[in-house]
matplotlib code that plots the C-alpha trace (Angstrom):
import matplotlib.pyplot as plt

x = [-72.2, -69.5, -67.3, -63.6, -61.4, -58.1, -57.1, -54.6, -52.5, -49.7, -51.7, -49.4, -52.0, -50.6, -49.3, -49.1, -49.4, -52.5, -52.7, -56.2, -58.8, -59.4, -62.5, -63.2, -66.4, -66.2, -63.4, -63.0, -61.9, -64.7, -63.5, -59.9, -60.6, -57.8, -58.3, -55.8, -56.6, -58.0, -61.6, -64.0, -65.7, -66.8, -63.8, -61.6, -58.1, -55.2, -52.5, -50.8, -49.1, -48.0, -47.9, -50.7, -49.4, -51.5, -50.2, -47.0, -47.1, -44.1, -43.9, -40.7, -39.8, -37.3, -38.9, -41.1, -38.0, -35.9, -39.4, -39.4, -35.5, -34.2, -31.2, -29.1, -30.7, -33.6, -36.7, -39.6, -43.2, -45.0, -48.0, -46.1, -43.2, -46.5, -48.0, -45.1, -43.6, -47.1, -46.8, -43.3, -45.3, -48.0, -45.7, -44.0, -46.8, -47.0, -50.5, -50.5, -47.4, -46.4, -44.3, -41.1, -41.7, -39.0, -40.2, -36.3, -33.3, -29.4, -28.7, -30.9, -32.2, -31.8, -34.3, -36.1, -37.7, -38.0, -40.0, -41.8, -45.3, -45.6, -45.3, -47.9, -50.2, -49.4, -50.0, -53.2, -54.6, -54.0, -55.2, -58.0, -58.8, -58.1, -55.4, -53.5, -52.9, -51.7, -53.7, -50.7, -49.9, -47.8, -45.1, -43.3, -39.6, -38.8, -35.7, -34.7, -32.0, -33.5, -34.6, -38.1, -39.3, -42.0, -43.3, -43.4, -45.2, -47.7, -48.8, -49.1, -50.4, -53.8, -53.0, -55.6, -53.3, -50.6, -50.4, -46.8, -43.9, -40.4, -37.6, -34.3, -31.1, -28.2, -26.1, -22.2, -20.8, -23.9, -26.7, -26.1, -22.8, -21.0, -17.6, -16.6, -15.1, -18.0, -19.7, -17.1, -17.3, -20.8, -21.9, -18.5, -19.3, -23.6, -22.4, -19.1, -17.6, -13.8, -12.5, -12.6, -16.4, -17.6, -15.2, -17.6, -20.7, -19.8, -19.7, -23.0, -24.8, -23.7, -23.9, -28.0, -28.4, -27.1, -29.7, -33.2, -33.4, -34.7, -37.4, -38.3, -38.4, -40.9, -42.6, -43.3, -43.6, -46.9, -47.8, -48.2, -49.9, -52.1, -53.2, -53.0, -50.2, -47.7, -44.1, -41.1, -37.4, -34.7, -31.3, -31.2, -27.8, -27.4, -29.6, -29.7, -31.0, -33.8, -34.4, -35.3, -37.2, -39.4, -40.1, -41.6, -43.7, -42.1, -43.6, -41.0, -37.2, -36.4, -33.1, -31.0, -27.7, -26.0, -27.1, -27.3, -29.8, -31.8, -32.1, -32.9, -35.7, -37.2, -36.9, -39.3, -41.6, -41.0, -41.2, -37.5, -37.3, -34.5, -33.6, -34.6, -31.5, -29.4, -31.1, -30.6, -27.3, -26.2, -24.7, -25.3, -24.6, -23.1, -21.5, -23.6, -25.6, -26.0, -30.0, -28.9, -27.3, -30.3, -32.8, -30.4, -30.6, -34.0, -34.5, -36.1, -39.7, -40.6, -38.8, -38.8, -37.4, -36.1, -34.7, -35.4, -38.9, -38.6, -36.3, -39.3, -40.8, -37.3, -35.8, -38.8, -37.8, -34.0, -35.5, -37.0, -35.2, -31.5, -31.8, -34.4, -37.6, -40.7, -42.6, -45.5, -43.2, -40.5, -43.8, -45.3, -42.2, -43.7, -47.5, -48.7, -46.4, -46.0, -49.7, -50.0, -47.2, -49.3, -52.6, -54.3, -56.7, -58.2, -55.5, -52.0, -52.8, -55.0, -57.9, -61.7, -63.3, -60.0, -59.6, -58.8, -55.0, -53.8, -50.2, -49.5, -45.9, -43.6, -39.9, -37.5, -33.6, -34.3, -35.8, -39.4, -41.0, -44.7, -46.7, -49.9, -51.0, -54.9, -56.2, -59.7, -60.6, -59.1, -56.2, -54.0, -50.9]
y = [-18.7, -20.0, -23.1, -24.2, -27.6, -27.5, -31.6, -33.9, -31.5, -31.3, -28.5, -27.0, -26.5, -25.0, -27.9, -30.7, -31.7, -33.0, -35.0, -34.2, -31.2, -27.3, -26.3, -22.5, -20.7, -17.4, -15.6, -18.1, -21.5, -24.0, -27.2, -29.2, -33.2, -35.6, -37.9, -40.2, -39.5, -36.6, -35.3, -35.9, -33.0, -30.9, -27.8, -29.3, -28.3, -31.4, -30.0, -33.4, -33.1, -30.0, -28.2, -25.7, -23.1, -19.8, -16.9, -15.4, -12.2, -9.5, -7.1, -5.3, -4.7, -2.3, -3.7, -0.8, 1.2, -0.4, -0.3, 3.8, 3.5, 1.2, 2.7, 5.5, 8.7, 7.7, 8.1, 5.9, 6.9, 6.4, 4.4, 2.1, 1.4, 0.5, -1.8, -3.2, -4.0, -5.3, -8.1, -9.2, -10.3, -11.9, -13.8, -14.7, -15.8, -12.9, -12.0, -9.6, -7.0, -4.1, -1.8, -0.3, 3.6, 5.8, 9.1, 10.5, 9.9, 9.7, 12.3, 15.9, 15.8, 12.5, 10.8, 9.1, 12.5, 13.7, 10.2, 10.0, 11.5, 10.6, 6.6, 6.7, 8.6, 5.8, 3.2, 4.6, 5.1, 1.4, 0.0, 1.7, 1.6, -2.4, -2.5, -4.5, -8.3, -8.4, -6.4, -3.5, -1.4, 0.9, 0.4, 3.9, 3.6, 6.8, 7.7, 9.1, 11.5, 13.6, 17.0, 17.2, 13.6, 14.7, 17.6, 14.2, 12.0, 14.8, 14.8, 11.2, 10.2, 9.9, 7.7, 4.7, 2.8, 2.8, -0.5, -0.8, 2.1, 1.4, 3.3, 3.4, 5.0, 4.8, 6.6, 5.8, 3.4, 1.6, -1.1, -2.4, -1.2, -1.4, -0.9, 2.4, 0.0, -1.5, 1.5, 3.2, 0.0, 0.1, 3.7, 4.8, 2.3, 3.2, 7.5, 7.4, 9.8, 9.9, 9.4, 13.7, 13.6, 10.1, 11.9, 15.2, 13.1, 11.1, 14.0, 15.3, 12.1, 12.1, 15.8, 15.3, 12.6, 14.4, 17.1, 15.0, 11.7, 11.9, 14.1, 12.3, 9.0, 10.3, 11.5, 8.4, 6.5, 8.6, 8.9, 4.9, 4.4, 7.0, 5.3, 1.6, 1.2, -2.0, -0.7, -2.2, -1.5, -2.0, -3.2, -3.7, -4.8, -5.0, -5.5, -2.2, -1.2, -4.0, -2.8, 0.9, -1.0, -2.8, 0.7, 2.1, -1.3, -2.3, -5.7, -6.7, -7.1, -6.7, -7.5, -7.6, -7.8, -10.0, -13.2, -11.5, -8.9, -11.8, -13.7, -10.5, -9.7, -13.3, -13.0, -10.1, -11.9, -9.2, -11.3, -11.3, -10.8, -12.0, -11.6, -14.1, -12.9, -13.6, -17.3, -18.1, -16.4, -18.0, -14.6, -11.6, -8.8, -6.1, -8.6, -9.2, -12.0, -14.7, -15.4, -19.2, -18.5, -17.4, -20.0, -22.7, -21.1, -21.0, -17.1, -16.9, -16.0, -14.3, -14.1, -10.8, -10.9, -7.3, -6.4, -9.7, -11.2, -14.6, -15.1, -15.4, -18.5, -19.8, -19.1, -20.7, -24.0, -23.9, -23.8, -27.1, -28.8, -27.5, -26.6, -29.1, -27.0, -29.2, -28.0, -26.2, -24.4, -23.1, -21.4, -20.4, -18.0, -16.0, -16.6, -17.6, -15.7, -12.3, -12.3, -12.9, -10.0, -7.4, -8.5, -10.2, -12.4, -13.6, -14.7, -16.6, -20.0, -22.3, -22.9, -23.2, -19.7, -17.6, -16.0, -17.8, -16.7, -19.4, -20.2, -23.0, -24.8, -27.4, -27.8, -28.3, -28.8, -28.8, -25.4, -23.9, -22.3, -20.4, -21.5, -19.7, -17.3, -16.5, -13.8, -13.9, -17.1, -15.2, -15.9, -12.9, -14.6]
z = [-89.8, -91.8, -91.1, -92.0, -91.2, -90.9, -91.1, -90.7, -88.9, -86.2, -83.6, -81.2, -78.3, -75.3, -73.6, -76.1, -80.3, -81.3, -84.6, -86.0, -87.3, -85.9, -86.8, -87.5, -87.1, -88.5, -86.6, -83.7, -83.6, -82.5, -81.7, -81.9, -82.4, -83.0, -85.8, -87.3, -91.1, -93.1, -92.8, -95.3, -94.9, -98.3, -98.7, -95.7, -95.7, -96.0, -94.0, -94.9, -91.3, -91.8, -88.1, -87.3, -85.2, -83.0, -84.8, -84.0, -81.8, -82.2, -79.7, -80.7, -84.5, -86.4, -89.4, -90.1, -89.7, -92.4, -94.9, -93.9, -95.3, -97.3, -97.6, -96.3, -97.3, -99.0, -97.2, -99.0, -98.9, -95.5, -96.7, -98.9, -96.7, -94.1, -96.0, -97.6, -94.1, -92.8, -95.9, -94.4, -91.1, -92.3, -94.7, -91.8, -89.4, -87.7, -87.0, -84.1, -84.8, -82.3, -84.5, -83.1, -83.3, -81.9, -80.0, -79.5, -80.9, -79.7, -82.8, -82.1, -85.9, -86.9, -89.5, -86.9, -85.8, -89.3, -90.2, -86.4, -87.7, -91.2, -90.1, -87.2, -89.3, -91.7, -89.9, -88.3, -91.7, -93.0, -90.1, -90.2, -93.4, -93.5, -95.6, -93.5, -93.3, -89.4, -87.1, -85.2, -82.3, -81.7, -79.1, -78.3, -77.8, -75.5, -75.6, -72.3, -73.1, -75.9, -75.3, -76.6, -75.6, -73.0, -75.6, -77.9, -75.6, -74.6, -78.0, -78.4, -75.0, -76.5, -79.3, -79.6, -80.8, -78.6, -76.5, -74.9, -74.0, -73.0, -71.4, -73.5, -72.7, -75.3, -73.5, -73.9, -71.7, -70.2, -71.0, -74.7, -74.8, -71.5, -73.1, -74.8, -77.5, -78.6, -78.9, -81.0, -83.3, -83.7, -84.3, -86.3, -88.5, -88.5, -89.2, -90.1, -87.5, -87.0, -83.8, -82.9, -84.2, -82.5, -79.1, -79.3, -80.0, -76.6, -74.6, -76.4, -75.4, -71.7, -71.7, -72.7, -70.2, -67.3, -68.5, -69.4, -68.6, -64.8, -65.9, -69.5, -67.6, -64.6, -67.6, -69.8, -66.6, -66.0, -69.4, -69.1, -65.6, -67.0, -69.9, -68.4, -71.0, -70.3, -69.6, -70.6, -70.5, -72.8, -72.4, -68.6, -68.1, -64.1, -61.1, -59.8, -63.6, -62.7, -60.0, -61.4, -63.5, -60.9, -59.3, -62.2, -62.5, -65.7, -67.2, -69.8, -70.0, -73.1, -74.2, -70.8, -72.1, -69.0, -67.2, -64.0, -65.5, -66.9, -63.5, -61.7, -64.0, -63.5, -59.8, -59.7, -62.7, -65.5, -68.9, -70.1, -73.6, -76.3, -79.5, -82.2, -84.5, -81.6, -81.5, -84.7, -85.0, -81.8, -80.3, -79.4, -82.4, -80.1, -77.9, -75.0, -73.7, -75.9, -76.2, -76.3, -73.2, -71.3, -72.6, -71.6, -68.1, -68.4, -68.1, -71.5, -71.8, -75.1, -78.4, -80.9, -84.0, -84.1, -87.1, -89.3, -89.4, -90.4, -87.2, -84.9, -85.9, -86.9, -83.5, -82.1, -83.7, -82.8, -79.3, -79.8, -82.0, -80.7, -77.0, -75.7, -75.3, -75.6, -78.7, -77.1, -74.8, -77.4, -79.4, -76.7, -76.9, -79.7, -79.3, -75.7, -73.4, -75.3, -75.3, -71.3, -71.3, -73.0, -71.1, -75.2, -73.2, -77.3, -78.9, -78.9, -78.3, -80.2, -77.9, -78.2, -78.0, -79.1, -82.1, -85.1, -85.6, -87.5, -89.1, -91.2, -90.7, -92.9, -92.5, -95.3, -95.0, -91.0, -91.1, -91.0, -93.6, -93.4, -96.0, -94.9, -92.6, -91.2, -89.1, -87.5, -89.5, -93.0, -94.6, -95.0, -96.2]

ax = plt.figure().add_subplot(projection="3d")
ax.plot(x, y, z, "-o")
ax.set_aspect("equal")
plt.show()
């Protein structure tokens, strides 16, 4: 049996901060003492009062996306861009990762489809083959509107991996962009279309809807009771959209983009989820509700950080240190409560008995760096 001690730290229980030691016995922590100066203990670690944190849990990242391509066009290889965007969490505290995998797409051959295989088989084969740092998931994005999404989810239904689903419809005019303007700012400027292409691609999109989406999303709503698989939906941006969303027994908000989707979502206790970006940025990217907005209102459960990494355990602190949160309750944002959402009974805060995930914390210039990272007891970062 081996033993570690972690001393002379700040430890962000689940309801208060402990000066003193965690003690680790091989991949579980053992004990959490406070002490009021550094253990003596042979091979201790000095955290000099740096803050010991339970390993941050992401349950909805595009990082894996922007590793696949880096840049327009260029499509990296699938085990690489894996493992290289698996460093980026553990780098950044993130222990337990659910990557962002899109089954559909809003264009018919878009690089998402043409990618879709190569990086689950990718990151099936690292984690399998204990390659990576953070231990991942798979969270299927299903995009409701596509044509082939149930022939897509057929084949994946199976996947062992697989460990949440959620129902997305970009469709013009509705949920993340409610107005037809911000829409034509935001995907004329992602493919370049002219205002007669981005007017034919419109009526494409609603054309596709009208066609698929009833059936696609009684499909992935099966596909998930089926499997036991948590449900979440994206972009819920009224209470009547909630309200779909509580009939399909949909656990997570994620991203409501209006107050009144927010409060709607906590009245009928799904987990409402916000963007760290949008935290740290202090708005919302494509217009909508600011993040801010909704913890202030209290309506804020768990954080992601989306499309940047570091955000998550930097949003975490702008909770505390900006908008009031108590310390144990802002990182409970991105370790305790995302865990409860998913149903990860062993992990998320640091407890006796729960796995040793493990993220060491100092600030400089107001703002929180990582400077280590341990998963099961080892330390990956």
């Amino acid at each position: 049996m081996s033993e570690r001690i972690v001393s002379n730290a700040q430890i962000v229980t689940r309801d208060q901060v402990i000066r003193g030691d965690l003690v680790v016995r091989d991949a579980s922590i053992a004990a959490i003492e406070p002490a009021s100066r550094p253990s003596a203990a042979a091979g201790a670690i000095d955290f000099a009062g740096d803050y010991l944190l339970p390993g941050l849990i992401e349950l909805h990242t595009d990082n894996l996306e922007h590793a696949a391509t880096p840049r327009p066009a260029v499509r990296w290889p699938a085990l690489s861009a894996v493992v290289t965007h698996d460093a980026q969490m553990a780098a950044s505290g993130i222990t337990t990762v659910y990557d962002a995998i899109a089954v559909g797409d809003i264009q018919r051959d878009g690089d998402r489809l043409a990618r879709l295989d190569a990086m689950i088989e990718a990151v099936t084969d690292a984690q399998q083959s204990g390659l990576f740092r953070a231990e991942h998931r798979l969270h299927l994005r299903c995009e409701l509107s596509h044509s082939r999404l149930k022939e897509m989810i057929a084949g994946l239904a199976e996947h062992p991996l697989i460990g949440l689903m959620s129902l997305m419809d970009h469709t013009p005019g509705q949920r993340q962009f409610v107005t037809m303007e911000q829409y034509k700012v935001y995907y004329q400027g992602k493919y370049q279309l002219s205002d007669v292409e981005l007017a034919t691609f419109v009526a494409e999109r609603k054309r596709d809807q009208e066609l698929y989406a009833q059936s696609n999303r009684e499909a992935v709503i099966a596909a998930a009771r089926a499997r036991c698989v948590k449900l979440a939906s994206h972009d819920d941006a009224t209470p009547a959209h909630v309200a779909e969303a509580v009939a399909a027994g949909v656990a997570i908000a994620e991203f409501p983009t209006t107050v009144e989707a927010a409060q709607a979502a906590r009245a009928a206790a799904i987990y409402v989820v916000g963007g760290a970006p949008n935290v740290v940025r202090g708005s919302s990217h494509s217009g909508n509700a600011s993040a801010r907005d909704l913890a202030r209102a209290g309506l804020l459960d768990i954080l992601s950080s989306d499309y940047v990494p570091v955000a998550l355990l930097q949003a975490a602190f702008v909770l505390h240190d900006e908008l009031g949160f108590a310390l144990p309750a802002a990182i409970a944002t991105v370790s305790a409560n995302p865990a409860a959402a998913v149903g990860l009974d062993d992990r998320g805060i640091l407890s006796p008995g729960l796995r040793a995930d493990l993220v060491r914390v100092s600030k400089h210039n107001g703002l929180p760096f990582v400077r280590a990272t341990w998963r099961g007891g080892e330390r990956v970062a």
